[in-house]
N, C-alpha and C positions, 0 to 999 in steps of 0.2 A: 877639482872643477867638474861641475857635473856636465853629462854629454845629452842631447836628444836620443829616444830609443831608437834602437836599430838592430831589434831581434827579428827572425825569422818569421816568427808569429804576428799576426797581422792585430792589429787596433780596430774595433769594430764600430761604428757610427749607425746610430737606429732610428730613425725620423722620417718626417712628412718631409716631399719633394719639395714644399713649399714653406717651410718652416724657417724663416730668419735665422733664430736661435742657432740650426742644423748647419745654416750655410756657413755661418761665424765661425761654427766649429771647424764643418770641412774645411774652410779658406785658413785657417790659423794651421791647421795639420798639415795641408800643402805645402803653403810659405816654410812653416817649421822642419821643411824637407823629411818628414816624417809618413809610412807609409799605413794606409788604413782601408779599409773597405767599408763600403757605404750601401746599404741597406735600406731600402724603401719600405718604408710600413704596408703600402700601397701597392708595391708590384713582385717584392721577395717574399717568397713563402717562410723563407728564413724567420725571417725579419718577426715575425709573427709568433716566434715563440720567444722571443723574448718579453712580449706581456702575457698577464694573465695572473690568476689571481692571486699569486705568490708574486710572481717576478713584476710587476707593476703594471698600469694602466695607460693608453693613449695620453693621458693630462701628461705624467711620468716624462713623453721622448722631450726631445732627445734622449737618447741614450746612449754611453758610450761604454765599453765591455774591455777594459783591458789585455792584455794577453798574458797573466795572472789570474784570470777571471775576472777583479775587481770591476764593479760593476758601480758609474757613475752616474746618477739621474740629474739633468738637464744642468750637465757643472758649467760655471762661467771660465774663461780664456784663461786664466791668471791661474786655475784650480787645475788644468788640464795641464797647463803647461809644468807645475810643478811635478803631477804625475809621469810625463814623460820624461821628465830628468833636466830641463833648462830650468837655467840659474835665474833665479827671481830675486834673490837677495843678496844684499853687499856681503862681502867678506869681512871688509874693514874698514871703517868709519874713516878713510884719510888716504888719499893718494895723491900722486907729482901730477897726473893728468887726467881728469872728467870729462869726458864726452858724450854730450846730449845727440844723440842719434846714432842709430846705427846703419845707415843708408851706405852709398859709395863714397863718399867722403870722410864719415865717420869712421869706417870702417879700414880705408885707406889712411889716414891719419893712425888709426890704431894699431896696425903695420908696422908701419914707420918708427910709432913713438918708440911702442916696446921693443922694436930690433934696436935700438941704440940706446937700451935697459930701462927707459922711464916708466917707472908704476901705473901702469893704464888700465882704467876701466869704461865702458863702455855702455850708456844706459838707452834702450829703447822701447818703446811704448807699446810697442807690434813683437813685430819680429826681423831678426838683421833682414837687411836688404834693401829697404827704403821701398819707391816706387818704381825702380828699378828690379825689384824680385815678382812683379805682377807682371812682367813683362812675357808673352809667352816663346817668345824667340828674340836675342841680342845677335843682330849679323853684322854691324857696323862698329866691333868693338876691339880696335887694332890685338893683333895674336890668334884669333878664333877664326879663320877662314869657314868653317862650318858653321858657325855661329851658336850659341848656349842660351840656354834658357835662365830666365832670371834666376828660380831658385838656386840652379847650377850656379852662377853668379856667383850667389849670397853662401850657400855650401860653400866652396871653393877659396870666401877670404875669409869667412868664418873661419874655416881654417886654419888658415896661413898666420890669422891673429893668434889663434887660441894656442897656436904651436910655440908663439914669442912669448905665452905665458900672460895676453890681453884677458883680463875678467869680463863675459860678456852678459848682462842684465836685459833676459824681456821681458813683456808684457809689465811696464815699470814705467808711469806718467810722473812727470818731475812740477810739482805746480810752482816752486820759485826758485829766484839764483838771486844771493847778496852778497854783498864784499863785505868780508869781516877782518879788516884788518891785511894783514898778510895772506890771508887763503881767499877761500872766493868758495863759495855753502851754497849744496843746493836740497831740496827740501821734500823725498820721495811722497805719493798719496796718500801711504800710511803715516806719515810724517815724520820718519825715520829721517837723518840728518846726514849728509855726506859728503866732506870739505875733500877741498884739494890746492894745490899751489896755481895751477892753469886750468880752466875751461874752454873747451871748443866746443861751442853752435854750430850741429852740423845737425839739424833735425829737418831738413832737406823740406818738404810742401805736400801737400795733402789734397786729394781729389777734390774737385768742384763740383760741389751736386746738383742736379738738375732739380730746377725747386717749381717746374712747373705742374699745373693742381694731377695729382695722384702717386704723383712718382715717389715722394716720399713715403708715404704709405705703403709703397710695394716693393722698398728695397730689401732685398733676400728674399723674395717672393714674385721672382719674373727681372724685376730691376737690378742689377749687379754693378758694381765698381770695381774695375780691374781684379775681376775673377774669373776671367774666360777659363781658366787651367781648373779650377777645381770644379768649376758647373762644367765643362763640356761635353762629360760621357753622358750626362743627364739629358744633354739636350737631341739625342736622337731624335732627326727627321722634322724636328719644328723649324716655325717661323720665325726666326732671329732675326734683332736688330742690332748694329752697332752703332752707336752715337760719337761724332769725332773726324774730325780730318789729317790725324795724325801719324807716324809710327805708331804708336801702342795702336789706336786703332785698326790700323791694316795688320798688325801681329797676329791681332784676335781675330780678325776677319777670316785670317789663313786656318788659325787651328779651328775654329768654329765647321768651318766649313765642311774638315771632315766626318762633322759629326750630321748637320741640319741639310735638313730639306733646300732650306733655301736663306741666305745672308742676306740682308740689305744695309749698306754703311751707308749714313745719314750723315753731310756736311751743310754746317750754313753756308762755307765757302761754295764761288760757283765753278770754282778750278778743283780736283784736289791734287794735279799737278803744283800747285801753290804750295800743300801743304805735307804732303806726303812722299816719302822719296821712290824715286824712278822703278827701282828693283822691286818693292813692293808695289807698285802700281800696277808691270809688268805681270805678276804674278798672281795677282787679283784678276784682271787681263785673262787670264790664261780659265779661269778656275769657270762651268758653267751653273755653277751654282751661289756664286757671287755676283750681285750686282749692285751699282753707286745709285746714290741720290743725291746728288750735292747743288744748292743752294736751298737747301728745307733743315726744317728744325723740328725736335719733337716739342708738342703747346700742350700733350696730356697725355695720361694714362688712364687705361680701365681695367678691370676687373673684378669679382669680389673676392674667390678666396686665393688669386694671385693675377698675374698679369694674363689677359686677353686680349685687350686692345690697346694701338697706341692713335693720336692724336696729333699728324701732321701738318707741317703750313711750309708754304715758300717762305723765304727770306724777310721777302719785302712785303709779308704779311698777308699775301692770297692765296689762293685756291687751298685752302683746308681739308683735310679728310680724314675718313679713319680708317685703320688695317685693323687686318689680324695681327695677333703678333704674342710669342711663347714666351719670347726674351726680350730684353733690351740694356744690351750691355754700354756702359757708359764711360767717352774718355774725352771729357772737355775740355782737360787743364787743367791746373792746379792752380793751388795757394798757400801763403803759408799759413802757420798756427802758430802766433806769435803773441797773442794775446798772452799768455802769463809773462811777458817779457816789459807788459808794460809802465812805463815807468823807470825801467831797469834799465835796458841798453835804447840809443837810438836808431829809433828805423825809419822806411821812407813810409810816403801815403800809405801803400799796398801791403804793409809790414814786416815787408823785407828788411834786413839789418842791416845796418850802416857800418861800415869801414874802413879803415886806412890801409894804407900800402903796405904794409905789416900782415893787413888782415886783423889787427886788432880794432875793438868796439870802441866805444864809447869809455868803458870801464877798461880799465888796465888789469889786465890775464886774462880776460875774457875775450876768448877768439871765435872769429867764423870763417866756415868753407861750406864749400857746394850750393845747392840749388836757394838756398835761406839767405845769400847772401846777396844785398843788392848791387844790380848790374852783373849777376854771375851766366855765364855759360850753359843752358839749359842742356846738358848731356853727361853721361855718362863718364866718358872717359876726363871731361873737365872736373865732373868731380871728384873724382880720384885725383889729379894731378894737384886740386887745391888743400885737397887732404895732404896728400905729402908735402907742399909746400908751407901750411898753416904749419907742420911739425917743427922746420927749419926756423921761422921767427918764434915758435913756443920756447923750442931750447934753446934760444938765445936770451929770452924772456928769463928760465929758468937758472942760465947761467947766471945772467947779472946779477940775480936775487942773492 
């Protein structure tokens, strides 16, 4: 089983502050619990000798420099991640139990299965953790009195899986699941094939993006989604936004803060006693460099070759204006991603998946936990408990078979 690197020698990252491409990288290296240094075209003298007219050209960055030397010009997620040693590929075409996500559920489920020996693998699109690893401080997560940070989290059952012998698959989009007979197949992007006797949905829900005019244009270039942890040493001394009235919101708000000039979290609600809990409220409270705005929205963004300005409104659609602004970190909500599902299992309106008291779908062996499932428990430690629980009716599933 291959491992993430974790040599002494650092991974080197060479790009525009503002470069999309760059921040993908950086946020997949973070998550990947994997340690790297990051180089600005723009403000490291370093950084600079790495183009030139042998070693490549500004067009060239990204760039990323091994600790081998090998030397990668502008590689995609999937290229990157094979280099540093996670497993991109099945072992074996057939296992007792397939798990589409690898979130707190998935993950917890994968635990479980294989400590009571069932052949488990585990397939996710990113990287373990779900949206629970953007997290930049968990203090609410029974055990941690100190409280852990996401990737800490996701390190931590990564782990504990991979110790019970759990196969774990990233950067790996699964476009379908069919019942064939006795197994239950699902269908990797390269179109690779890989059956099992049980499936677990546990592909948890996926950031909502702000779609109002500019912002899509400037995500990884000022605009961010749950990456405060890997933008934040970049953002010395600027005008930052956070968008959100929630945990994750105030998380970011806190680490942001050691870094920026000045924080402003941005709620439509006009409480965020409503939506945020007390402890972080208090300590937002405390910080003079933090300040709220809540019942305002952002209506736009500006910039050209990243974010300058943002574009705010009250609630109820008045008084409008525009700021400065360096950042604008975004945590709206979620949703799920359930469109290749369809057809396949049933779900509600919103695409959430439907299920019995078993936790079973629609289809028979096809199971769901965590966030993906509807009517579930939006947290953390829920979905871990559904994960262990989905295990209990799988192998009973598996016995009767």
């Amino acid at each position: 089983m291959a491992h993430p690197h974790n040599h002494d020698e650092e991974i080197r990252v060479v790009g525009h502050r503002w470069s999309r491409q760059a921040h993908e990288l950086k946020a997949f290296l973070a998550r990947s619990r994997v340690g790297y240094r990051w180089l600005d075209i723009e403000r490291d003298r370093e950084a600079a000798g790495y183009l030139g007219e042998k070693q490549g050209t500004k067009e060239d960055l990204p760039i990323v420099i091994l600790p081998d030397g090998t030397r990668l010009t502008r590689p995609a997620v999937r290229d990157l991640a094979e280099r540093i040693g996670l497993d991109t590929e099945p072992d074996e075409p057939f296992y007792e139990l397939l798990i589409v996500g690898g979130g707190p559920a998935g993950l917890s489920a994968a635990v479980y299965a294989a400590s009571e020996g069932i052949r488990t693998i585990v397939v996710e699109q990113d990287v373990p953790g779900g949206q629970a690893g953007y997290s930049a401080k968990i203090e609410n997560y029974p055990g941690f009195p100190e409280g852990l940070s996401g990737r800490d989290f996701a390190r931590r059952t990564v782990a504990q899986a991979e110790r019970f012998g759990v196969e774990i698959l990233s950067t790996r989009h699964v476009e379908n699941l069919a019942a064939k007979g006795r197994y239950r197949e699902i269908c990797l992007d390269d179109g690779k094939m890989v059956a099992a006797h049980a499936v677990l949905l546990a592909t948890g829900v996926a950031f909502r993006w702000l779609e109002a005019p500019g912002c899509p244009d400037l995500v990884g270039r000022g605009v961010y989604y749950g990456a405060a942890t890997a933008e934040a040493s970049d953002c010395r001394n600027q005008r930052l936004y956070v968008l959100g009235g929630g945990n994750s919101a105030g998380q970011a708000a806190l680490l942001l803060a050691d870094y920026a000039r000045r924080v402003t979290i941005v709620a439509p609600e006009s409480s965020l006693e409503d939506t945020m809990s007390q402890y972080l409220l208090e300590r937002i409270g405390e910080l003079p460099n933090v300040e709220t705005c809540p019942g305002h929205k952002v209506v736009g963004a500006e910039g050209r070759k990243h974010l300058e300005r943002l574009v705010l409104e009250r609630s109820d659609g008045s008084d409008r204006r525009t700021v400065e602004a360096d950042g604008l970190f975004v945590f709206i909500g979620a949703e799920p991603q359930t469109g290749w599902l369809e057809g396949v299992v049933d779900r509600d309106e919103h695409g959430f998946i439907l299920a019995g008291e078993r936790m079973e779908t629609s289809v028979p062996g096809v199971f769901v936990a965590g966030d993906v499932r509807a009517g579930s428990v939006k947290r953390i430690a829920s979905a871990v408990g559904e994960g262990a629980m989905a295990v209990q009716f799988i192998h009973g599933y598996l016995a009767d078979r």
